[in-house]
N, C-alpha and C positions, 0 to 999 in steps of 0.2 A: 490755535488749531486750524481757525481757516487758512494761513496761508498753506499748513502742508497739507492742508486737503486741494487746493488749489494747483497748488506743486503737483499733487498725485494727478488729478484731472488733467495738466499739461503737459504730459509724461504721456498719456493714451493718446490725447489729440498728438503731438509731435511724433507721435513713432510711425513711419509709412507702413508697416505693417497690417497697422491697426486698419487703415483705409484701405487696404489690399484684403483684408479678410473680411470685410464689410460687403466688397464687389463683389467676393466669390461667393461670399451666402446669398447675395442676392440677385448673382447668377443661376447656382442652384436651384433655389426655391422659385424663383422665373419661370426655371425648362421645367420643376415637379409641378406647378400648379397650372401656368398655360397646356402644357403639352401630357404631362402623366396624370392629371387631373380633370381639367377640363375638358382634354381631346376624349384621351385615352380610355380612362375610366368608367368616368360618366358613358361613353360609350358602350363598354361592358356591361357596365348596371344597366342600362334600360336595354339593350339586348337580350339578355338573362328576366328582363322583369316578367315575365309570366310565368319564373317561379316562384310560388307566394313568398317566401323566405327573403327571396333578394326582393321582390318588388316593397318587402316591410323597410326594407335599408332604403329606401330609397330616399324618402324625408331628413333620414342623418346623412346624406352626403358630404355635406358642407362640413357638421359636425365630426365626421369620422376622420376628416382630413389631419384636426388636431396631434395625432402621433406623430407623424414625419413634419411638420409647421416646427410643433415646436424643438423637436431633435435637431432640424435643422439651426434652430435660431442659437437652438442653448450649446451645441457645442461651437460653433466658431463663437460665440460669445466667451465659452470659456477658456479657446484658448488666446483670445485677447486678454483676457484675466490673467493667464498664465504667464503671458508675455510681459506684464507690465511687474511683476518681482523678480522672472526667472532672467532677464535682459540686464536687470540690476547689479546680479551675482555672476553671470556670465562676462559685463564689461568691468566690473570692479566699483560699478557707482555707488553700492548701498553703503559704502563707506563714507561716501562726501553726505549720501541723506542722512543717516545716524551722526554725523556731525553737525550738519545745521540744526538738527530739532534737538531742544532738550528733553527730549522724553519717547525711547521706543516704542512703547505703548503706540504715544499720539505717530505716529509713522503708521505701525499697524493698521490703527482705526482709521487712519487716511486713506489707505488702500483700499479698505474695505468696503469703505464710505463713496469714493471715488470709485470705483467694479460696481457699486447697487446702484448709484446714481447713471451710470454710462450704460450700464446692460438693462436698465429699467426705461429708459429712450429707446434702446435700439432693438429690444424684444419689442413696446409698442406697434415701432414705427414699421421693423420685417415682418412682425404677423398678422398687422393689418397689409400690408403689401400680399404679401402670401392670399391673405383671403379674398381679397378683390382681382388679383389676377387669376384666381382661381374662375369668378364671374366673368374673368375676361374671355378663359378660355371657352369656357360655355356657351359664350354670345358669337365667336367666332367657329365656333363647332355646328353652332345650330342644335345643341342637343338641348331640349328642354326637359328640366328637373322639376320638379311637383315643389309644393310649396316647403320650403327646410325648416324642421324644426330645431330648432337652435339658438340659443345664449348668446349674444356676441360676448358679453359680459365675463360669462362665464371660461366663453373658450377664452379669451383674452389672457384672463385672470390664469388661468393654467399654463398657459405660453410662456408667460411673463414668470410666474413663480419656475416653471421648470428651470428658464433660462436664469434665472436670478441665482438658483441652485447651484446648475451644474459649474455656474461662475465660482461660485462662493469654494466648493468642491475644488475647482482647479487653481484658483488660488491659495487656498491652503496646500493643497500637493505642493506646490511652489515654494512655499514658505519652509516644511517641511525636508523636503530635498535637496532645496536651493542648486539643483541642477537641470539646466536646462531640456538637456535630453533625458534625463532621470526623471523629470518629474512629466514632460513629453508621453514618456512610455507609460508611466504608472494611469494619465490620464486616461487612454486607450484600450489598457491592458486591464484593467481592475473594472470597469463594468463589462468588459466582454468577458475572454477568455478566467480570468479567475472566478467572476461571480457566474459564470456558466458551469466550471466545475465546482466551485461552492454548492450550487443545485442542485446538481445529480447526488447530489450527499443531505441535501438541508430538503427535499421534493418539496410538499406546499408551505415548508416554512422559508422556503428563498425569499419572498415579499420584504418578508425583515433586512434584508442585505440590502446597504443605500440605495445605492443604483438602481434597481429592483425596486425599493419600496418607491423614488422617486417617478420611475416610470409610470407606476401607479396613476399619478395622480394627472398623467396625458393618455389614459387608455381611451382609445377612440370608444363610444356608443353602442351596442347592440342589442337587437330587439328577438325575442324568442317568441314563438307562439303568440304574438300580439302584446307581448310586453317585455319592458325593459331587462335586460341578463348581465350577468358578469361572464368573463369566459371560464370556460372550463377545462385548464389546463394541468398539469404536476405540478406547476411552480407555485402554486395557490392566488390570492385576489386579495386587496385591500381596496377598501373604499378612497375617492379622491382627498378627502379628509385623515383618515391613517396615513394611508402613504406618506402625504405630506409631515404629518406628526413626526412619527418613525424615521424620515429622514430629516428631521430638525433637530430629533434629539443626535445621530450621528455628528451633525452639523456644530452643534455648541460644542461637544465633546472632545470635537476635533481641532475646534479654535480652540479652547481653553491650554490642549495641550500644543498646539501652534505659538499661544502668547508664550507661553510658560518658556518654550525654547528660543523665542527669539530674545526675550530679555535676556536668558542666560547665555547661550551660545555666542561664542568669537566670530563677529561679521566677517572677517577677513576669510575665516577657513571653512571655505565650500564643504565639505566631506568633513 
């Protein structure tokens, strides 16, 4: 089992892609946190702060940032993920790895094992990056923010699960399509545009739709009247704990029927 978990981990480091989508997330979240955070924002909010409403935001700063931190991190995360099966069926390789292992299964589980081990470093290491160039931008703005109330633990912990996710999520689309631009689009396509019209049909029971319940569980902070609120939107609210539930159980459900076809389906035949 170790060496093809091994094999899979050499397969993420060898592809230059992977290191090209590593720079541009952390180009990204660079220009969001110095410049549309630090500068930008923070600047807004303590402009606005002597309306009591925003000046109550003012201590989740830090914490509110969490929505776009971890969006950023969890999708180029997963389409590293996506790359590392969809690259296989696209050059023809998954037929030399279904040869060397005796056992698809253990292929599977390498995969999988190898996306939670590589996207479990690299969500760490971008959203603490994220959140101190966040400070960064602060300290070169000269804006000072009141003291933050906030978890580092916590936010961490939801960055890290988002992206851990949204990996696990696009490597199974992977698995499933085994087409590269097929499963491309589905990635992009199925939390926005379909699970937006899903909504207008499903109003506060949208939550339950993966991607939606997933979202859940990175909704930034907000304080009402002096205390903690959920928002109050059509699409309804799960707590960080649901959400995460509700998109576990999608999650298993979806590998199970992932294993099921890769044992049986012909590697050779894409479609």
């Amino acid at each position: 089992m170790m060496p093809t978990i091994k094999a899979e981990f050499k397969k993420i480091f060898t592809t230059r892609s992977t290191y090209l989508l590593i720079l541009i997330a952390l180009v990204i979240i660079g220009i969001f946190s110095v410049y549309g955070e630090g500068f930008k924002d923070s600047a807004n909010l303590l402009n606005s702060s002597h309306n009591h409403p925003i000046k109550a935001q003012l201590p989740l700063f830090i914490a509110g940032t969490i929505t776009q931190i971890a969006t950023f991190v969890g999708i180029f995360g997963g389409i590293i993920a996506l790359l590392l099966i969809t690259h296989e069926y696209r050059y023809n390789t998954i037929t030399y790895t279904l040869t060397i292992s005796n056992s698809r299964t253990k292929v599977l589980f390498s995969k999988v094992a190898a996306v939670l081990g590589f996207v479990f470093v690299y969500s760490v290491v971008m959203t603490a990056i994220g959140v101190g160039l966040i400070y960064v931008g602060l300290a070169l703005s000269h804006n000072v923010m009141p003291h933050q109330d906030i978890n580092y633990l916590t936010y961490l912990a939801k960055s890290v699960f988002y992206a851990e996710g949204y990996a696990l999520a696009a490597l199974l689309l992977g698995v499933l399509i085994r087409n590269q631009v097929g499963a491309f689009a589905a990635l992009f396509v199925i939390p926005g545009p379909v699970e937006g019209l899903l909504s207008l049909m499903l109003r506060a029971d949208s939550v339950y739709l993966p991607f939606m319940a997933i979202s859940q569980v990175v909704q930034a902070p907000i304080i009402m009247n002096g205390h903690p609120a959920h928002p109050n939107n059509d699409t309804g609210y799960l707590s960080a704990p649901k959400g995460a539930l509700v998109f576990l159980v999608y999650l298993v459900v979806g590998w199970a029927v992932a294993w099921y076809l890769f044992l049986r389906r012909d590697a050779t035949k894409i479609t």
